[in-house]
C-alpha positions in Angstrom: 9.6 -2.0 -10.5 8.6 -3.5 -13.9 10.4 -0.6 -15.8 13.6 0.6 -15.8 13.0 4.4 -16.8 16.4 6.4 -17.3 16.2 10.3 -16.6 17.1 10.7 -20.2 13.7 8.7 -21.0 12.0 10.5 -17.8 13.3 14.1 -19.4 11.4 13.6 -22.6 8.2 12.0 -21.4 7.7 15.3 -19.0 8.4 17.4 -21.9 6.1 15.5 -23.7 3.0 15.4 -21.1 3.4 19.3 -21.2 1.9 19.1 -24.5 -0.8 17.0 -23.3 -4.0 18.9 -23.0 -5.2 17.1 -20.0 -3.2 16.7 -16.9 -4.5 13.5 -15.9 -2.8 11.0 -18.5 -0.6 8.3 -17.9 2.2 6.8 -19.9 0.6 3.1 -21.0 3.4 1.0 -22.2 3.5 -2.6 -23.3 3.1 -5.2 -26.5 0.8 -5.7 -29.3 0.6 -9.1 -31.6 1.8 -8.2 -35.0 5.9 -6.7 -36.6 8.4 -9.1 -37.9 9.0 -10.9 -35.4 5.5 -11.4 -33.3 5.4 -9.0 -30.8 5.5 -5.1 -31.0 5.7 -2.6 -28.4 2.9 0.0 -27.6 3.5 3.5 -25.8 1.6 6.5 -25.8 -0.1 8.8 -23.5 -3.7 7.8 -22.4 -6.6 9.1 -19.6 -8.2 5.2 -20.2 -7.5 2.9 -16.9 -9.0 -0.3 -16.2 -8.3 -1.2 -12.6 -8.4 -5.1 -13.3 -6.6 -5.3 -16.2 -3.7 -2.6 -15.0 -1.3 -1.7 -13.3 0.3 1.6 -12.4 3.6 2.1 -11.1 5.2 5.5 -11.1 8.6 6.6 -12.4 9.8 10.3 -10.9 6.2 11.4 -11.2 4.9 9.8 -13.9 2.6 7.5 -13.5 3.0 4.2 -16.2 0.1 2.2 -16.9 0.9 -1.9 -17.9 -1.7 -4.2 -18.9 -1.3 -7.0 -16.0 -0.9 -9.6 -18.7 2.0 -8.0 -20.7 3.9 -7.8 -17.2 5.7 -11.8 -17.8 6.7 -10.3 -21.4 8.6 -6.5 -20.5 9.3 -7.0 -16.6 12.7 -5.9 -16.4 12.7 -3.8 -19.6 14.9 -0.6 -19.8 13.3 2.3 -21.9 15.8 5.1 -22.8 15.8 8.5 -24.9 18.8 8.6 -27.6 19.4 12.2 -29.4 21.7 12.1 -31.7 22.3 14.1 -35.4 19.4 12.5 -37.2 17.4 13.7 -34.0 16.6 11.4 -31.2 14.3 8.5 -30.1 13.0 5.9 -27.7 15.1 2.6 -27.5 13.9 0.3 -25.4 15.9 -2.9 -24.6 13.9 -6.1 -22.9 15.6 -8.9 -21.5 13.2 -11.2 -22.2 13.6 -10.6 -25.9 14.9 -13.8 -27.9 15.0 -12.2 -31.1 14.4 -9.2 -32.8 13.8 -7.6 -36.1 16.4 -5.2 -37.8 14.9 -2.2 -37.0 14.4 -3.3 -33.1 10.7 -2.5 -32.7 9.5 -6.4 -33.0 10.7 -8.9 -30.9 9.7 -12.8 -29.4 10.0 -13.9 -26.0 10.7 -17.5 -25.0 6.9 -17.9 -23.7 5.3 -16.1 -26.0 6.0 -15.4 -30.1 3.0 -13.5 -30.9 1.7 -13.5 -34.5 3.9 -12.0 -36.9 2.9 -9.7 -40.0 2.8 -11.0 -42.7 3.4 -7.9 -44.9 6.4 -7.0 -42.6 
């Protein structure tokens, strides 16, 4: 597997895809160029599948689109749901982050630094 989904994470995506009007999304996650650091991360509910740019692996019945390319970059990434009193939110933690920004949503890899923003 190229996530690491925990049923905390799993929990809130399902609830999630219930508000979804169509029943045939998928959970696309991976990077974008651009944060503080380089490299952002990108997750959101899509129908849009490209069979030689993708690939699908599913987590407890969800299936999780990654672009083929962005695999070298998350593989081994954890993605986890945190509630807490200010309410509650993704975290995601990727081992093959070498640093990241304060607020955790931009990162660079060893292999690849992205392009930073500059108005970040």
């Amino acid at each position: 597997m190229i996530l690491n989904i925990t049923d905390a994470a799993n929990h809130q995506i399902q609830q999630m895809l219930k508000e979804e009007e169509s029943t045939e999304v998928s959970l696309r996650f991976g990077v974008k160029g651009g944060g503080c650091s380089g490299l952002s991360y990108a997750m959101g509910f899509e129908d849009d599948i490209n069979e030689e740019l993708d690939t699908i692996e599913e987590h407890n019945g969800i299936p999780v689109v990654i672009r083929t390319q962005d695999i070298p970059i998350i593989e081994g990434t954890k993605i986890d749901f945190k509630q807490n009193m200010m309410g509650g939110g993704f975290t995601i933690d990727n081992p093959n982050a070498i640093v990241s920004c304060g607020c955790g949503s931009s990162f660079k890899t060893a292999t690849n630094e992205g392009t930073p923003d500059p108005n970040c």
